[in-house]
C-alpha positions in Angstrom: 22.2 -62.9 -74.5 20.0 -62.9 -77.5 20.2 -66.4 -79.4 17.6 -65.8 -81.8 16.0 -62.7 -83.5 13.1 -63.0 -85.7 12.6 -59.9 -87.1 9.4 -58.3 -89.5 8.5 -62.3 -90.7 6.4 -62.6 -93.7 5.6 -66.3 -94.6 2.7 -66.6 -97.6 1.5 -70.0 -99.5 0.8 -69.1 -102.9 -2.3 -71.1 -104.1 -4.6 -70.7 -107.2 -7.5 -68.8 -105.2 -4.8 -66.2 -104.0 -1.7 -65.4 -101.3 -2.8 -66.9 -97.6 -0.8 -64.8 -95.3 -0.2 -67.3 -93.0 2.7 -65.0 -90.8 2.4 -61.5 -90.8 5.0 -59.0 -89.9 6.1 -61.7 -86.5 9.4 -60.4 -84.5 10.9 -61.9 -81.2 13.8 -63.0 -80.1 14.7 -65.7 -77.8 17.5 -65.3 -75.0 19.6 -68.5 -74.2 18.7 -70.9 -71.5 14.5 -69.1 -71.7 11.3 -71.0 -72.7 9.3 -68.9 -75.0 5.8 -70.1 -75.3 3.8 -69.4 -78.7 -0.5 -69.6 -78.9 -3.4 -69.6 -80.5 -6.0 -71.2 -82.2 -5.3 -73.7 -84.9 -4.6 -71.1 -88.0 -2.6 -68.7 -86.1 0.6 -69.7 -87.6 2.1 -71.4 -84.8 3.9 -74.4 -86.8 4.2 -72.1 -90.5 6.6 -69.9 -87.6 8.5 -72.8 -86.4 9.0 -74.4 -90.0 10.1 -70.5 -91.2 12.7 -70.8 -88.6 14.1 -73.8 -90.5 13.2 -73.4 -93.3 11.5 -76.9 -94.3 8.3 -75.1 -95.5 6.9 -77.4 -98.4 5.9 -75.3 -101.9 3.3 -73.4 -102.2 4.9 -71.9 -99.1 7.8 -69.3 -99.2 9.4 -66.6 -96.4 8.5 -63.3 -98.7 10.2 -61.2 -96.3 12.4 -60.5 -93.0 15.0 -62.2 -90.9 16.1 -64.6 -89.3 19.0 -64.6 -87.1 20.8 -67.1 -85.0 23.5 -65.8 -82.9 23.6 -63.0 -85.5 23.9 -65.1 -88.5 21.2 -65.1 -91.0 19.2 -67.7 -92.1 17.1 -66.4 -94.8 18.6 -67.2 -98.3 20.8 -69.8 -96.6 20.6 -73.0 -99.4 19.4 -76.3 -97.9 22.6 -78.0 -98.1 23.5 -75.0 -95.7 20.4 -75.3 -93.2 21.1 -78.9 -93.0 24.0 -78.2 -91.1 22.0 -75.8 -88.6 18.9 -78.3 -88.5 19.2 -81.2 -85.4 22.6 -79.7 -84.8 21.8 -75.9 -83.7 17.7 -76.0 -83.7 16.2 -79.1 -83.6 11.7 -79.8 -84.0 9.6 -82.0 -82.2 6.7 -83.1 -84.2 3.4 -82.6 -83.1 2.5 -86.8 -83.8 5.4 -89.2 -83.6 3.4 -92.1 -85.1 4.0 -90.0 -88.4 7.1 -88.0 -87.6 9.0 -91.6 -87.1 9.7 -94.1 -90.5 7.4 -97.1 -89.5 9.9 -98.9 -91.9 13.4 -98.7 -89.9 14.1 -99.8 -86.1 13.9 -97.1 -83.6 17.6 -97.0 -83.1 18.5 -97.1 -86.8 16.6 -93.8 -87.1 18.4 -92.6 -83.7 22.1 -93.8 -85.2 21.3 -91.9 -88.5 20.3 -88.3 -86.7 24.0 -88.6 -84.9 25.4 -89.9 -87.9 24.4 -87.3 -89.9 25.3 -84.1 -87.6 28.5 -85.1 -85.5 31.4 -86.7 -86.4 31.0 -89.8 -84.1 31.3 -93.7 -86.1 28.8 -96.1 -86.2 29.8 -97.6 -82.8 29.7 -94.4 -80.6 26.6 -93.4 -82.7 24.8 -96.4 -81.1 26.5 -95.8 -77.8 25.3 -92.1 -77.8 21.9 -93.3 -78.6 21.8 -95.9 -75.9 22.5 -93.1 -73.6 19.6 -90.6 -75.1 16.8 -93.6 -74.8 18.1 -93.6 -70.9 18.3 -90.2 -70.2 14.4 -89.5 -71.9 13.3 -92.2 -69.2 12.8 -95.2 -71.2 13.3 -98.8 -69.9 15.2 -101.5 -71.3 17.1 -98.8 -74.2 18.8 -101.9 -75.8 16.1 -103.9 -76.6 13.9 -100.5 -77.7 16.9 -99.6 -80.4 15.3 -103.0 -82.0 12.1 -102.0 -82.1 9.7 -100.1 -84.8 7.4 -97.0 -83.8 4.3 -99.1 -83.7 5.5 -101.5 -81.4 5.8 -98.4 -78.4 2.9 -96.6 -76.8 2.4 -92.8 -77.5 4.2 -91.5 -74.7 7.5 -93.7 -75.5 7.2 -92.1 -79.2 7.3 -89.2 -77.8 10.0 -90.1 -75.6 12.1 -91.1 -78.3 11.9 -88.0 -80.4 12.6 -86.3 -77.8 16.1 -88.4 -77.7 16.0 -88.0 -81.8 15.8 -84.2 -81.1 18.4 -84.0 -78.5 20.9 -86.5 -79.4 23.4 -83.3 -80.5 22.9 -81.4 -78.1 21.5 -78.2 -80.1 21.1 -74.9 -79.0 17.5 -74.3 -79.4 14.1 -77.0 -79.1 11.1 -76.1 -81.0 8.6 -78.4 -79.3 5.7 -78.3 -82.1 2.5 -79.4 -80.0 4.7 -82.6 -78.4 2.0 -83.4 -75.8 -1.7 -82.9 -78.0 -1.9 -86.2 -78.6 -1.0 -87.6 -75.2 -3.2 -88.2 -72.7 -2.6 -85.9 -69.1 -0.6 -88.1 -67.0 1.8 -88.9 -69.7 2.1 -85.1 -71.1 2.6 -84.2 -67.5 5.3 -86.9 -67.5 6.8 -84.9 -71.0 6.5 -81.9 -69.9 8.6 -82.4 -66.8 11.4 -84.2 -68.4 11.9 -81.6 -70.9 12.4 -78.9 -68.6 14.7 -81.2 -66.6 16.6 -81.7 -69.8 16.5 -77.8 -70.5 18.0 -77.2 -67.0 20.8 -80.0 -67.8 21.9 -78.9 -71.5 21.1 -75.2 -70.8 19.4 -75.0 -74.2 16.6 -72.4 -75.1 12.8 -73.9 -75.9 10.4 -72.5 -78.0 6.9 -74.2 -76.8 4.4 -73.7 -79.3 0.7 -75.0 -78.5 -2.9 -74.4 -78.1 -3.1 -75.4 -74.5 -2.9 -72.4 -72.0 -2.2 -74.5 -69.1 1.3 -76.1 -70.6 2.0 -72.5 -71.1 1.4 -71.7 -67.8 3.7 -74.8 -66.5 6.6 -74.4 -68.2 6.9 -70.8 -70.1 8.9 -67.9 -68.9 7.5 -65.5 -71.7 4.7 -65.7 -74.4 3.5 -64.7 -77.4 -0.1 -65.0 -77.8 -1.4 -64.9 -82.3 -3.8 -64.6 -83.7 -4.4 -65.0 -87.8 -0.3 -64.8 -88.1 0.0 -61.5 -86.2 0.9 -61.3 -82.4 -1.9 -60.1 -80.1 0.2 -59.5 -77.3 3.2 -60.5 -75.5 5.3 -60.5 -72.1 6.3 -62.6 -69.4 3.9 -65.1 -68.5 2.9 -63.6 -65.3 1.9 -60.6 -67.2 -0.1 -62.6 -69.8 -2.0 -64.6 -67.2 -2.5 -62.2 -64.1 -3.0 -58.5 -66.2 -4.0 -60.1 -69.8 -4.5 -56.8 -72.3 -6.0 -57.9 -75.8 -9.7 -59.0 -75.7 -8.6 -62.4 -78.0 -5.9 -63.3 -75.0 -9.0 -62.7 -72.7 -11.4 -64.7 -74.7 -8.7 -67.6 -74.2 -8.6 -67.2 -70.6 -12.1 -67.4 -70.0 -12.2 -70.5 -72.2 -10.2 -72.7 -69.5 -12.2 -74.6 -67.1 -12.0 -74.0 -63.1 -11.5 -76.9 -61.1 -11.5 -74.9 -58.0 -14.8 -73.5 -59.0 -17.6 -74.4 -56.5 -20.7 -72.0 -58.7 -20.0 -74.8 -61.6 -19.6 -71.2 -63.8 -20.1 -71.6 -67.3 -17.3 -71.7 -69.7 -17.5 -68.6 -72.4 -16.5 -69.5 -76.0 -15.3 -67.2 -78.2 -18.1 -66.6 -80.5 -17.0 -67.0 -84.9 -15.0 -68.4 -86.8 -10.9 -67.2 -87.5 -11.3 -65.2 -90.8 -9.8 -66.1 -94.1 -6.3 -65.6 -94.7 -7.0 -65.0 -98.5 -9.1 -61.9 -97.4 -7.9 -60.3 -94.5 -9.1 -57.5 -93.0 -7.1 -54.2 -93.0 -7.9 -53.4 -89.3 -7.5 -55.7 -86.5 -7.9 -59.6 -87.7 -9.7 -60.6 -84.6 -12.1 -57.3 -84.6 -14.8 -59.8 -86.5 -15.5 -62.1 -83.3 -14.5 -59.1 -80.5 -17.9 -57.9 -78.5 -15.4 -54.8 -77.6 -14.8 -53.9 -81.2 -14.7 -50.2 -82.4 -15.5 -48.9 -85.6 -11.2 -48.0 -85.8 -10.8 -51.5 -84.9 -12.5 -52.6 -88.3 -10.2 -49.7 -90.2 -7.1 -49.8 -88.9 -4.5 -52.3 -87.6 -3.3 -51.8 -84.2 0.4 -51.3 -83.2 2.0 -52.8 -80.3 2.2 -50.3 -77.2 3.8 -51.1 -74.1 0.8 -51.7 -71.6 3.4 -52.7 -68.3 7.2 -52.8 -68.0 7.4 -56.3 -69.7 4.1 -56.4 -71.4 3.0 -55.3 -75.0 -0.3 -55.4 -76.5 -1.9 -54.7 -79.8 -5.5 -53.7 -79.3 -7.4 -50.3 -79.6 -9.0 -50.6 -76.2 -5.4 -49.5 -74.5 -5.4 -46.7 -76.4 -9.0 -46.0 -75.9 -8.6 -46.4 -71.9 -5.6 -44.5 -71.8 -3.5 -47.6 -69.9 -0.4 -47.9 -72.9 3.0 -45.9 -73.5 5.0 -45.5 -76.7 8.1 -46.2 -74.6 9.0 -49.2 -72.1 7.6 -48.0 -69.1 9.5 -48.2 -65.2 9.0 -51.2 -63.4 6.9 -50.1 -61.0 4.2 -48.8 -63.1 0.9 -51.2 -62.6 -0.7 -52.7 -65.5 
């Protein structure tokens, strides 16, 4: 069942040297107990997607067009006082750097007391008890004495830890996990990344994973959506992504991650350029500028999405050029 449906999302900052496009035309939608993995380079419009969703975009940023649904009710034009009803309690965020996500000024558990305050009708009392319980079930030791404690007395991965609690304390129905393991080093993002799909399995809640990092997508994603300059490249299960990817950006990102099973020590292949200027954007495809692939109609005109396998879509002239994408879903069986 379909918990969320983002459909035709336009999300622009307004700023003195023009309109920066910064999502362009996204749709998805997001099925109940999945984890949908978004990205792309820095740019792509990862996080402006995740803070359209709930609406906490800071001026000059606006949604300019499209919807928003959450189990068919719509988001877009809701008031704040409104979305603060949906936000922590239907779709909570986990900040890409706790250090500045948590109030170095108030205890951990005074922060943890006022999320539960805030979105459930619980008092003071079974607020604390409820976030007792959230410090033990995220893994950390000794829960009473850390509710006494300020963000700079824990380590990264315990910050981590606890806004992971913060994010989960009332139960909602959707995690947008906004980058939670860049700044961690890899045993401890392992560490996150496992207890967050254990959680997932437990409350039966949807995740949204958005990062740069193919391999967490690869771990823990059951589709994706790969984008690129606020427009999605291509998108399908991640099997499909990984094994039969069919946009030359997507490839470029694959060939980007290092081997370690690689014996001929091959070397890595960046993809060449810069991400172009949302103030200017082209009016073909937004990656054609850095593609070694690119046609002269990949400089004129933007590419649709065309079905390239039975749960695969791609936007990129070379499908069409190769004769390898339908207009309609294809069967199953039908290779990519």
């Amino acid at each position: 069942m379909n918990l969320l449906n983002v459909k035709d999302l336009h999300t622009s900052f307004f700023t003195p040297a023009g309109e920066v496009k910064a999502v362009n035309g996204l749709s998805f939608s997001l099925d109940e107990g999945k984890v949908l993995g978004i990205v792309g380079e820095s740019g792509s419009g990862k996080s402006v997607t995740a803070y359209s969703i709930l609406q906490i975009l800071t001026s000059p940023g606006r949604i300019v067009s499209g919807s928003i649904q959450l189990r068919g009710e719509e988001l877009v034009g809701k008031t704040d006082e409104e979305m603060r009803k949906i936000r922590g309690n239907k779709i909570s965020i986990i900040f890409q750097d706790p250090m500045t996500s948590l109030n170095p000024t108030f205890t951990i558990g005074n922060q943890l007391r006022e999320a539960i305050l805030l979105h459930t009708s619980r008092n003071r009392e079974q607020a604390h008890a409820r976030a007792v319980e959230m410090l033990k079930l995220v893994g950390i030791s000794e829960p009473e004495k850390r509710m006494h404690q300020y963000a700079y007395e824990l380590s990264g991965g315990m910050r981590q830890r606890v806004m992971i609690a913060m994010a989960l304390a009332c139960e909602p129905d959707i995690l947008i996990a906004d980058e939670p393991t860049t700044a961690l080093d890899v045993t401890i993002q392992a560490q996150i990344l496992e207890l967050m799909l254990k959680l997932q399995k437990e409350l039966g809640m949807a995740i949204i994973m958005i990062t740069h990092d193919m391999g967490v997508i690869a771990s823990v994603c059951d589709e994706v959506i790969v984008m690129y300059a606020g427009s999605v490249c291509e998108r399908g299960t991640t099997d499909a992504i990984f094994y039969h990817p069919k946009h030359e950006y997507t490839k470029g990102l694959m060939r980007s991650i290092p081997d370690m099973n690689d014996d001929d020590k091959t070397r890595l292949v960046p993809i060449t350029g810069t991400p172009i200027d949302l103030l200017h954007v082209p009016p073909g495809c937004p990656f054609a500028p850095r593609c070694d692939r690119a046609m002269k109609i990949c400089l004129k005109e933007k590419p649709k999405e065309y079905w390239v396998g039975h749960d695969h879509l791609s936007a990129c002239w070379m499908n069409v050029r190769e004769g390898r994408c339908f207009t309609e879903r294809p069967d199953e069986g039908v290779a990519e």
